[in-house]
N, C-alpha and C positions, 0 to 999 in steps of 0.2 A: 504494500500500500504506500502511495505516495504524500512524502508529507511537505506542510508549503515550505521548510527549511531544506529538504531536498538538495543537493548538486546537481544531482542527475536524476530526470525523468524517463523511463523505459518509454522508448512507443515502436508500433507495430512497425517503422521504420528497420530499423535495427534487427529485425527479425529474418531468419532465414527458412523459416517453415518448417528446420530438422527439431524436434523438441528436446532432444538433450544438449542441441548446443543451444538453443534460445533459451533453454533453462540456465544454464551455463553463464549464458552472456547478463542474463539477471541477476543472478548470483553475484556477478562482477559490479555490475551497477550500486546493486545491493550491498556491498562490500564499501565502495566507495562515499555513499550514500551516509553508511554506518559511521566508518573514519570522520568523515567530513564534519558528521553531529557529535563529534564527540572532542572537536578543537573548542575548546573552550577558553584556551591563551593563559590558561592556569599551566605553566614547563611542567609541573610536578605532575599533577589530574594525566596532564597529554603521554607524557613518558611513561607513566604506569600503564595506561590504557595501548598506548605506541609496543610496549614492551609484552602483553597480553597477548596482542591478535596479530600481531605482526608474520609471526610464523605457520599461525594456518593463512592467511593472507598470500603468503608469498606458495604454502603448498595449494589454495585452489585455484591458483593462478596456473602452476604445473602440469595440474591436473586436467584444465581443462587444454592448455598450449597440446600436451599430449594427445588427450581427444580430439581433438582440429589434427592434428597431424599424420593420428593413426589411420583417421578418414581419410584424409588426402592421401595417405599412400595405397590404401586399399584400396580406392576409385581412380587410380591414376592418373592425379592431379597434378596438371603439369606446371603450376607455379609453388609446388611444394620447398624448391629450393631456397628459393627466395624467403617466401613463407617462414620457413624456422629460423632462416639469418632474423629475421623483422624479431621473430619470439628470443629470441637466444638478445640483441640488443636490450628487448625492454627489460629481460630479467637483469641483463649488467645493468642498465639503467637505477633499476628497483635498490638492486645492493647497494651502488652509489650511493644512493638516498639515505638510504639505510644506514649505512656507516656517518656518512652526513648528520642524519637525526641522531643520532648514538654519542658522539663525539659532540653533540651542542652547539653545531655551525647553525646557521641562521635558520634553517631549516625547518619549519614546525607542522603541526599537526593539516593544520591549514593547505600550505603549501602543498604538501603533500600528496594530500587527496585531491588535489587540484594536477598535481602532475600527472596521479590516476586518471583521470576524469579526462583529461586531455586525449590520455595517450589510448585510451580505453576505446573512445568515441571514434575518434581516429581512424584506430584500427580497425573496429567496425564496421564503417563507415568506407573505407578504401580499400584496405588490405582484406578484411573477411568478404568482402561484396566481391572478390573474384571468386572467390568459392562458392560464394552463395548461388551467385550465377550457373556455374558448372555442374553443382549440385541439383540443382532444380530440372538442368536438363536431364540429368540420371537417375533423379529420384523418383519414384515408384507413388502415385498419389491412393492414400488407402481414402478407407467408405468415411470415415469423420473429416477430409479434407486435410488432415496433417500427409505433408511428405515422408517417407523411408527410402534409406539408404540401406538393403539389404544385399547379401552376395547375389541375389537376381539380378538386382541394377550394379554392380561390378563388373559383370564379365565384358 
């Protein structure tokens, strides 16, 4: 649910029609969303909270980089190359930050989530919409209207 403090609003934009990665990509929003509402510009509040969720953060981020990936190579997606250079950057990115936020450079909670937020959209928005694209041509449309990627639409 969206609230009027928000960074980021989901809309059916951003949507690629596969459900685990448009859950995925919610998740991410959702994440950033989370981060965002909890700069409160209190160092001490933001570092605890920083120090809390920072490491499942950086693993659902993996998690899902992997899932996008595992697809692209099953479906023989051919800007996969590219693709994990982009995932492999924002993770150095993340860690920068990281050690950034850690070490007490200007860095705060704020910022941060706004880096997410950027990089996030972005990506969606550019880099996932070639996939989206390729995807849709190969995907399988079931009886409720949701697309599948199955070994059917692989071969």
């Amino acid at each position: 649910m969206t609230k009027n403090n928000d960074l980021v609003q989901w809309t059916e934009k951003f949507s690629c029609g596969i459900k685990l990665i448009d859950e995925q990509h919610k998740g991410l929003v959702d994440l950033v969303n989370e981060m965002f509402n909890h700069a409160t510009g209190n160092k001490v509040q933001e570092r605890d909270y920083f120090n809390r969720v920072i490491q499942e953060t950086v693993n659902y981020v993996k998690t899902h980089f992997a899932t996008e990936e595992k697809i692209m190579i099953a479906t023989k997606f051919e800007g996969y190359a590219e693709h994990k250079k982009e995932h492999e950057s924002f993770i150095r990115a993340v860690v920068e930050n990281i050690r950034d936020f850690e070490s007490g450079k200007r860095l705060t909670l704020s910022s941060f989530s706004r880096f997410l937020k950027e990089w996030v959209l972005s990506h969606i928005a550019l880099m996932d919409k070639q996939y989206f694209d390729y995807f849709k041509k190969i995907a399988t449309r079931k009886a409720d209207g949701r697309l599948s990627i199955s070994s059917e639409d692989i071969k």
